[in-house]
C-alpha positions as CSV (number, residue, x, y, z in Angstrom):
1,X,105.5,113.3,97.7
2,X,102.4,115.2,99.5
3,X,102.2,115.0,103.2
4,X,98.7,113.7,102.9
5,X,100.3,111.0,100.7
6,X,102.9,110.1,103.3
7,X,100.0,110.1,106.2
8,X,98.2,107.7,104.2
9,X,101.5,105.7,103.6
10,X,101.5,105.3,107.8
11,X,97.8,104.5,108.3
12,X,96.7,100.8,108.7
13,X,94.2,98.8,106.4
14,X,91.0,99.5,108.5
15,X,92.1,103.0,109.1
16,X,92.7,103.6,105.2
17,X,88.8,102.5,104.5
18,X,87.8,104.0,107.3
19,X,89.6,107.3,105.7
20,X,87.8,106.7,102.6
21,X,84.4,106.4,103.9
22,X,84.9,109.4,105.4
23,X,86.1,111.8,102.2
24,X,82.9,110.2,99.9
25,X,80.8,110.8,102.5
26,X,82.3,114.9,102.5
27,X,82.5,114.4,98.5
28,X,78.8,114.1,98.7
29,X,78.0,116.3,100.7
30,X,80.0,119.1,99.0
31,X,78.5,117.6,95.6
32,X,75.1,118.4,96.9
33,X,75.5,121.8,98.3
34,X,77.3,122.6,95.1
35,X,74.3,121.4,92.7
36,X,71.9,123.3,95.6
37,X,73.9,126.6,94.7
38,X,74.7,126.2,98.8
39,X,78.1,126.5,98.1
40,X,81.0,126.8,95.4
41,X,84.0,125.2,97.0
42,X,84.8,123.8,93.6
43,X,88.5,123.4,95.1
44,X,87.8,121.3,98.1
45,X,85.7,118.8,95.8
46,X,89.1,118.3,93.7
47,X,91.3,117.6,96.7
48,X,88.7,115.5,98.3
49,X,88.4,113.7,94.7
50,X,92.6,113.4,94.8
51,X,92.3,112.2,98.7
52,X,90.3,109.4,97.9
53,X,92.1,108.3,94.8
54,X,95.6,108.4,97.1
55,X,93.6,106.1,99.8
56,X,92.2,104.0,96.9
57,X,96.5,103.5,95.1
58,X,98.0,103.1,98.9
59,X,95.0,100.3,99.3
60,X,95.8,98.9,95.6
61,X,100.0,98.6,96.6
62,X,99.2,97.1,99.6
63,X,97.1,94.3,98.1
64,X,99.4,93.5,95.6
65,X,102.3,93.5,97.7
66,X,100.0,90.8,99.9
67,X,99.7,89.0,96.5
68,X,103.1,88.8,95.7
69,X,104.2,87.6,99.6
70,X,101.6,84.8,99.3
């Protein structure tokens, strides 16, 4: 398990989509420079890309676990 996994794991609800607001919005902007030939951090794109799929799962467990409780 990734650290960034486990700091995810002990973030609340708002913080999470907070969180994932945050890494599109970098996404994007890292998108665009790349497409602008601005920049080629084609490596930070895939672990902002992984970030927000990690966000996304820990927000996907915690509304089925709410589901299941209800």
């Amino acid at each position: 398990m990734s650290k960034t996994a486990e700091k995810f794991r002990q973030m609340g609800a708002e913080e999470l989509h907070a969180q994932e607001t945050d890494l599109r919005d970098q996404l994007f902007r890292l998108k665009f420079q790349l497409a602008m030939g601005q920049s080629e951090s084609v490596k930070k794109i895939r672990q902002l890309r992984r970030d927000v799929a990690r966000v996304k799962t820990e927000l996907r467990a915690r509304a089925g676990q709410e589901g299941r409780q209800a």
